[in-house]
C-alpha positions as MATLAB code, in Angstrom:
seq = 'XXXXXXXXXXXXXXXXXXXXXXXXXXXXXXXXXXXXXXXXXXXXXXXXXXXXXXXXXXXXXXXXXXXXXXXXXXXXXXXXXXXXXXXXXXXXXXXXXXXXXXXXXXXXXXXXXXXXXXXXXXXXXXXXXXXXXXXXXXXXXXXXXXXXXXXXXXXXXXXXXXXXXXXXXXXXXXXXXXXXXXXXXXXXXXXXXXXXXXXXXXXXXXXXXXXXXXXXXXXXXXXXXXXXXXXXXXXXXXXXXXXXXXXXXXXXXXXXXXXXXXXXXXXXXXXXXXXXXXXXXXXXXXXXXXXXXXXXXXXXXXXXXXXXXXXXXXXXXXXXXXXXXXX';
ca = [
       0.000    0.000    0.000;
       3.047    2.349    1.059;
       4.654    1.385   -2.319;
       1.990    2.474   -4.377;
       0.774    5.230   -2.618;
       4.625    6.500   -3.174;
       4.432    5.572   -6.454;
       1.545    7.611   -6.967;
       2.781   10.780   -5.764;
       5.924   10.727   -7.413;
       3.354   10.255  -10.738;
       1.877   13.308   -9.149;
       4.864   15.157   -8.566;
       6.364   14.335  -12.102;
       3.148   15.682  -13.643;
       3.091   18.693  -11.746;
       6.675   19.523  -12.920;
       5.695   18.788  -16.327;
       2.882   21.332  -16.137;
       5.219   23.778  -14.190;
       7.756   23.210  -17.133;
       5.462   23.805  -20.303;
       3.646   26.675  -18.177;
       5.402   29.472  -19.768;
       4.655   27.656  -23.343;
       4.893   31.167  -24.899;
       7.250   32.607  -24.514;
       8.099   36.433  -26.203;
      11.497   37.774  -26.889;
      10.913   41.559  -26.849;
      14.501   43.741  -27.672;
      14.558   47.345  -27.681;
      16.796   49.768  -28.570;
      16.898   51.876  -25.738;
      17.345   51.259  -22.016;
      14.684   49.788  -19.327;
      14.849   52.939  -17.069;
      13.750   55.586  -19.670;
       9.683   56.317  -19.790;
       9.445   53.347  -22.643;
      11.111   51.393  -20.825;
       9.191   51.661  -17.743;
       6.130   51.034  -19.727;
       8.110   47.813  -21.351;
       8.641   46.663  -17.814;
       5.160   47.387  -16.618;
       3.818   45.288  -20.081;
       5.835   42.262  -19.040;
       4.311   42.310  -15.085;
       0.943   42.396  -16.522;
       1.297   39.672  -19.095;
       2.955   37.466  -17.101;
       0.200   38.121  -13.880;
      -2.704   37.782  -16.027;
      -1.345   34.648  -18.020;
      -1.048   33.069  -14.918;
       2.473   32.375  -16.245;
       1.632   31.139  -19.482;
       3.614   33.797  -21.249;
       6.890   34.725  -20.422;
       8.139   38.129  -21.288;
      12.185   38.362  -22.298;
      13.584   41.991  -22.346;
      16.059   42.801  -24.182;
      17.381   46.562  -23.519;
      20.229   48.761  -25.559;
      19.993   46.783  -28.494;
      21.838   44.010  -26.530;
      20.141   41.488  -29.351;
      19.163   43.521  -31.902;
      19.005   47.291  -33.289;
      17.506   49.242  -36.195;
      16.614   47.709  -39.007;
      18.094   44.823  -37.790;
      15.797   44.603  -35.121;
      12.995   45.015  -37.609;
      14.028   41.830  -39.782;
      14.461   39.888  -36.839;
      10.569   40.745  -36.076;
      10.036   39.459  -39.517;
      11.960   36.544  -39.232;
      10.633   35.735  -36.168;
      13.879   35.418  -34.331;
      12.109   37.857  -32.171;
       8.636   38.281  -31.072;
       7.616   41.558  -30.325;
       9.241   45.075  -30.568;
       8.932   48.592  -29.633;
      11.126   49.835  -32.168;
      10.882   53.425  -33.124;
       8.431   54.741  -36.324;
      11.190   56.167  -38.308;
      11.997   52.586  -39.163;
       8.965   51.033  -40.199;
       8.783   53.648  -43.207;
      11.247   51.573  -45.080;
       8.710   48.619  -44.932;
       5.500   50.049  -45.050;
       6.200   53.564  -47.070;
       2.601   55.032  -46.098;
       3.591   54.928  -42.234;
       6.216   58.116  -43.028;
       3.182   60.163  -42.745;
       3.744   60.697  -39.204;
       7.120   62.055  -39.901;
       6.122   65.098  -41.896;
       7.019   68.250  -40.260;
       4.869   69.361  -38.051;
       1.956   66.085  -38.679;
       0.955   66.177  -35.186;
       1.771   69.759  -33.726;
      -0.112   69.127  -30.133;
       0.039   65.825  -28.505;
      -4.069   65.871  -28.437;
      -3.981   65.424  -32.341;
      -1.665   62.757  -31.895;
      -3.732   60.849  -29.200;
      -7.090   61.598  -30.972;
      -5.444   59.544  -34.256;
      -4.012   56.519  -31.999;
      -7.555   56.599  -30.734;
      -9.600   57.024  -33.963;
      -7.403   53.969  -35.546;
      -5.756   56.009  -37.626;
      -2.141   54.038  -37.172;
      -3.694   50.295  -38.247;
      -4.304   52.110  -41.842;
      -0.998   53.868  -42.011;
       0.974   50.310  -40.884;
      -1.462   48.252  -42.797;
       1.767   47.779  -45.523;
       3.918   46.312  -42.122;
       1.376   43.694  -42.033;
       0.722   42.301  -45.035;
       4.918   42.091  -45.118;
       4.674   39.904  -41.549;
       5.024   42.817  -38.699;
       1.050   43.210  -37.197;
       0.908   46.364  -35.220;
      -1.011   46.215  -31.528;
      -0.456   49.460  -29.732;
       1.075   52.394  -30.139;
       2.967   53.855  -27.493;
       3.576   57.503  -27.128;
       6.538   59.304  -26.167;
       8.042   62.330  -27.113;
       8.654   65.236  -30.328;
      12.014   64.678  -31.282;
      13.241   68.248  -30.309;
      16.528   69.692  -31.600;
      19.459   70.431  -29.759;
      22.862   72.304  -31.061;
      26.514   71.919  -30.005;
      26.638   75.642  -29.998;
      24.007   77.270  -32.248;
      20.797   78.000  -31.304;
      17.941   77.118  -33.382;
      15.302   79.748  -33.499;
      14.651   79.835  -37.910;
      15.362   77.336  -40.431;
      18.417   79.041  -41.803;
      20.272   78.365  -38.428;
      20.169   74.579  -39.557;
      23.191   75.436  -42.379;
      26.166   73.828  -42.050;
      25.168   71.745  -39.186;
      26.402   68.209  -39.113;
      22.699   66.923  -37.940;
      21.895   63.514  -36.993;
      18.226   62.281  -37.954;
      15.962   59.673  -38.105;
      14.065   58.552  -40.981;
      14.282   59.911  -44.723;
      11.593   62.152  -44.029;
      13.210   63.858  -40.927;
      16.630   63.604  -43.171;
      14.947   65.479  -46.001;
      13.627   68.055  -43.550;
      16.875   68.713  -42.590;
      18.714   68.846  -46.239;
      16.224   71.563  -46.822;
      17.232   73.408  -43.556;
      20.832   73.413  -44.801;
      22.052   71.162  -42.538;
      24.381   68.009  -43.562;
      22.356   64.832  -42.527;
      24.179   61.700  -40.467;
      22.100   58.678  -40.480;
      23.044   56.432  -37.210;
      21.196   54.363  -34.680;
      20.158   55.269  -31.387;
      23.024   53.420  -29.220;
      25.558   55.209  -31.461;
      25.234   58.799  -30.884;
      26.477   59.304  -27.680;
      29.910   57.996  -29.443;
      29.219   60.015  -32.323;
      29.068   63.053  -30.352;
      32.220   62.718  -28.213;
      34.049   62.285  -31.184;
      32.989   65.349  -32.510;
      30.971   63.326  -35.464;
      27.679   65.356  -35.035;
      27.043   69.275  -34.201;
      23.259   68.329  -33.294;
      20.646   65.889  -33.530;
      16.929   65.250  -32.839;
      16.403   63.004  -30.033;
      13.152   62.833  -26.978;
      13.918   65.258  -24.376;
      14.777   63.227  -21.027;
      17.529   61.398  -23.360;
      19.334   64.610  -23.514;
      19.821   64.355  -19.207;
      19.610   60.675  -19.189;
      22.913   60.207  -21.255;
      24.311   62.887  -20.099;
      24.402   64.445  -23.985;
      23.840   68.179  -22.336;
      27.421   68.210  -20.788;
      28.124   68.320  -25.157;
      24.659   70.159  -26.746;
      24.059   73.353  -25.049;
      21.133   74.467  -26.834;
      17.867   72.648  -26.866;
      14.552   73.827  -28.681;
      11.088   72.213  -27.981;
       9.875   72.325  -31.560;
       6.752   69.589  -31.967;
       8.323   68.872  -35.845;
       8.417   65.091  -35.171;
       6.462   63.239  -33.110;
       8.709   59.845  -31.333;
       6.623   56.994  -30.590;
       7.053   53.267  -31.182;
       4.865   51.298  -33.004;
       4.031   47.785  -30.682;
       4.862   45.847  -33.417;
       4.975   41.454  -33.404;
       5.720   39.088  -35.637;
       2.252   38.524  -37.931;
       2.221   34.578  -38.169;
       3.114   33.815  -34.779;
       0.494   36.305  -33.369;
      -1.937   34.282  -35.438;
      -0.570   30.901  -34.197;
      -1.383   32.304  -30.515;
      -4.496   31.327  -28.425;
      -6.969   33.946  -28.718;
      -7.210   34.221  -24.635;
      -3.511   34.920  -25.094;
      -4.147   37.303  -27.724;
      -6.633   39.292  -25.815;
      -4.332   39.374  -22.688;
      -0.815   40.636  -24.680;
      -3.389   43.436  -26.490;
      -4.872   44.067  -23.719;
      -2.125   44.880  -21.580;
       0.191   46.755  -24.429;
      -2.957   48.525  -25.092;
      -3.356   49.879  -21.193;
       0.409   50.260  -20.793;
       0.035   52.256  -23.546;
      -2.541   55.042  -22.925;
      -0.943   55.088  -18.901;
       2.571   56.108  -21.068;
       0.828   59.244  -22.000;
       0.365   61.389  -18.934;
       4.430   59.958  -17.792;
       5.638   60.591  -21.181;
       4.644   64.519  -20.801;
       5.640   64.256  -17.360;
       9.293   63.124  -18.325;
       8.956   66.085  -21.047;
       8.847   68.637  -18.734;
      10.849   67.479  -15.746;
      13.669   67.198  -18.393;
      12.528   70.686  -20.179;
      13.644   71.918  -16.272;
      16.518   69.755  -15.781;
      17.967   71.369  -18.885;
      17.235   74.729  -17.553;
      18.733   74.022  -14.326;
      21.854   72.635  -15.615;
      22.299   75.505  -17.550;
      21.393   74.612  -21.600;
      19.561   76.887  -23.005;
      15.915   76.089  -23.355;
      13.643   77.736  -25.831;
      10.011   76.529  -26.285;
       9.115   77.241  -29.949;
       6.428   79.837  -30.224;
       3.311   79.784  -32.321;
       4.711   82.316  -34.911;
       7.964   80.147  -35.054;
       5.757   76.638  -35.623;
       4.157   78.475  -38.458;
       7.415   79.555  -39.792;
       9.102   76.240  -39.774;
       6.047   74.611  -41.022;
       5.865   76.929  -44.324;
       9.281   76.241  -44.822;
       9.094   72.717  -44.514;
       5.991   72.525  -47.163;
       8.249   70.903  -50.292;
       8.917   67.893  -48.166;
       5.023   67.360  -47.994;
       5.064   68.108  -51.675;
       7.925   65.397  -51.887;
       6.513   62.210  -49.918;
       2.732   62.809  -51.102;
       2.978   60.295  -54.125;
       4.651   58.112  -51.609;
       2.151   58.214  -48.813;
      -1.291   59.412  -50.652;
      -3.991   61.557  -50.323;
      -6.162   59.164  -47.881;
      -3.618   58.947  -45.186;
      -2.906   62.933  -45.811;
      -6.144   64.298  -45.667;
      -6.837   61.662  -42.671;
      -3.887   62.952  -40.801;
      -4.913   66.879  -41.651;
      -8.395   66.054  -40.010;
      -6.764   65.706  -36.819;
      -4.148   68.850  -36.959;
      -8.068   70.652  -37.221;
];
């Protein structure tokens, strides 16, 4: 009786491992570009404690910060490939796969974050990454950061003519265009290379989200930072299309779900971060300039011919959608 009663809860014990072993049967490798304790990052973190709480540990989330696996568009064909699952990865790079989504990079396409939220909210970013999809990257959130403000070595930017000369890093060809026009000379690199790139004297400025400027510690170089709402950052919560149809449907609902939450909560500590780095700046000494209505309207007539350029690219659906909400 003792035998088989010990036999029968080692059969019970082996089967519980088993179970505890194939609980996390999904499992999603998620690399980023940037680090875990900016405001994405946060929100990354806070995504993976939700899916893995309300999967009852079914899913298993896999960070990968600082493009420690993966960066740029190298990150994007490994969503594609499915070497990895999911990805925040920023806009600018989903342009060169789905060519309609560079409509949020024209100058000026969202001047206040309200017409930015009101288009996440009206659906507006499923038909501009509709192209990603049908190429194997589905899009399930959209998660909001911050413009991608300007900031000098030693020039200040108040018109478009102070761009000449500049050696200006961008993002996207869009941006880069914007800033050919301006004058400036254009350097293409990734995110994890510019703080390299500027202590080597490789770049005079560059457009990055404001608490990077005080989070790497780029303001000890760039003096001069202007909050002009030209190009709106956010990452696209992008995963690889045939696996998320291979998923459970529960599973489905609870990875949407929670991106979706994470999400919308990323708005009201993305303008948080904004301005708590907008005072940072101040108080270590940069010079801060918030671009002024006359200014906006300024830049934005000057920046006109790279509408004109990118409207056979993008078309007149997703342009007059996206002037609805600038209304």
């Amino acid at each position: 009786m003792l035998k088989t009663l010990a036999r029968a809860s080692v059969a019970a014990a082996m089967c519980c491992l088993a179970g505890a072993a194939t609980a996390a049967d999904v499992t999603i490798r998620f690399p980023v570009e940037y680090a875990l304790d900016i405001t994405p990052g946060r929100a990354n973190q806070e995504f993976k404690k939700l899916v893995e709480e309300r999967s009852d540990g079914r899913i298993e989330v896999t960070l990968y910060p600082s493009g420690s696996l993966y960066k740029g568009l190298d990150l994007l064909q490994a969503v594609l490939r499915g070497d990895a699952e999911m990805t925040t990865l920023i806009s600018a790079y989903w342009s060169a796969l789905a060519p309609k989504s560079a409509v949020s990079e024209l100058p000026y396409a969202f001047p206040t974050r309200e017409s930015f939220y009101n288009a996440i909210d009206d659906g507006f970013f499923t038909k501009a990454y509709a192209e990603a999809e049908a190429k194997g990257a589905k899009l399930i959130a959209v998660l909001p950061f911050d413009y991608l403000v300007p900031g000098t070595r030693a020039t200040p930017l108040r018109k478009p003519e102070d761009f000449a000369g500049l050696k200006f890093r961008g993002l996207g060809k869009v941006n880069l265009e914007m800033l050919k026009l301006f004058g400036a000379t254009p350097v293409s690199i990734n995110f994890v290379e510019i703080s390299p790139a500027i202590q080597q004297g490789l770049i005079d400025a560059l457009n990055v989200p404001t608490d990077s400027y005080t989070i790497y510690d780029w303001q000890e170089d760039i003096r001069n930072v202007n909050y002009a709402p030209y190009y709106i950052a956010f990452y696209p919560w992008m995963v690889n299309a045939k696996w998320w149809a291979s998923l459970d449907p529960e599973l489905q609902e609870i990875i949407q779900t929670a991106a979706v939450e994470v999400a919308e909560k990323n708005r009201v500590a993305a303008e948080e971060a904004a301005n708590q780095a907008l005072e940072d700046l101040r108080g270590l000494g940069v010079d801060v300039h918030v671009q002024t209505p006359e200014e906006i309207e300024a830049w934005s007539k000057a920046a006109q011919p790279v509408w004109d350029q990118f409207a056979g690219q993008i078309g007149e659906e997703l342009i007059d959608a996206l002037k609805s909400y600038q209304q």
